[in-house]
C-alpha positions in Angstrom: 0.0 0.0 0.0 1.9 3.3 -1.1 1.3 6.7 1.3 -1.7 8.8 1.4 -2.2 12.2 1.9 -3.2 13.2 5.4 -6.4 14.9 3.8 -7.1 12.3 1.7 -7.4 9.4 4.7 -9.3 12.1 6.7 -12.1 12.2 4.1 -12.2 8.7 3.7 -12.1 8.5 7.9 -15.5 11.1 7.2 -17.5 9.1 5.1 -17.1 6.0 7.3 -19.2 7.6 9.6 -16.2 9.1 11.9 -16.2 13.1 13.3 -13.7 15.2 14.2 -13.8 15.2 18.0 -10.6 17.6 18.9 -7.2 19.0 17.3 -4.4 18.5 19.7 -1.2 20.4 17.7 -1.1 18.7 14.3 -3.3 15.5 15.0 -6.9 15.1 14.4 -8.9 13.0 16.3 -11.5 11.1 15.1 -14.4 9.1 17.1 -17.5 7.0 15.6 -20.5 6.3 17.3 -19.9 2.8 18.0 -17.0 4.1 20.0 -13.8 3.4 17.6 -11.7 6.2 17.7 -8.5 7.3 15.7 -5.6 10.1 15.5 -4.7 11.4 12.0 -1.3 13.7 12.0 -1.4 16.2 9.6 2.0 17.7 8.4 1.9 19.9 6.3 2.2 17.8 2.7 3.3 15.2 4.2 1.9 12.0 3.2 0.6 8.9 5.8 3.0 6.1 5.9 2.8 2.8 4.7 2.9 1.6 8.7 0.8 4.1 10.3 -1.9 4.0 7.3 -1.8 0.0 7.6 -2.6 0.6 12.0 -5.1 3.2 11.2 -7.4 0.5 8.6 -6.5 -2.5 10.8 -6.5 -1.3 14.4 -8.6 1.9 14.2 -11.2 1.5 11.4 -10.9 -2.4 12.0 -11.2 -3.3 8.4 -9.7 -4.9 5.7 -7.1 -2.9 3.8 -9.1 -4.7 0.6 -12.2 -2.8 1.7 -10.2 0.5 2.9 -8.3 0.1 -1.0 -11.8 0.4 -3.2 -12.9 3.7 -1.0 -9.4 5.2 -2.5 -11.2 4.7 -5.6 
C-alpha cells in the first residue's frame, strides 16, 4: 500500500461515519458512534506512511485494507 495524503485518509475517515472530536497540535482526532476512535497527524504535505496508514485500517477503522483500498477509488 503506497502513502496517502493526510487529507485524503481524513475524508475517507468522514465518510465511514467518523467526526472530528478535537485538534491536539497537528493530529486530528476522530471518534464513531460505535465508540472506535482514531488520531490522524497532519503535516503539512506530508503523506501517511505505509505503517501508520496499515494501523489506522487494521486497528482503528478495523477493516480490511481490501475494503479500505476500493474507498481510494
Amino acid at each position: 500500500m503506497k502513502p496517502i495524503p493526510a487529507k485524503k485518509l481524513i475524508k475517507i475517515i468522514e465518510t465511514l461515519g467518523f467526526h472530528q472530536i478535537r485538534v491536539h497540535g497537528s493530529h486530528f482526532m476522530f471518534a464513531h458512534p460505535d465508540g472506535r476512535k482514531t488520531s490522524v497527524p497532519v503535516h503539512g504535505k506530508e503523506p501517511i506512511g505505509e505503517g501508520l496508514l496499515g494501523k489506522i485500517i487494521k486497528k482503528d477503522l478495523k477493516m480490511e485494507k481490501k475494503k479500505f483500498l476500493e474507498l481510494l477509488e
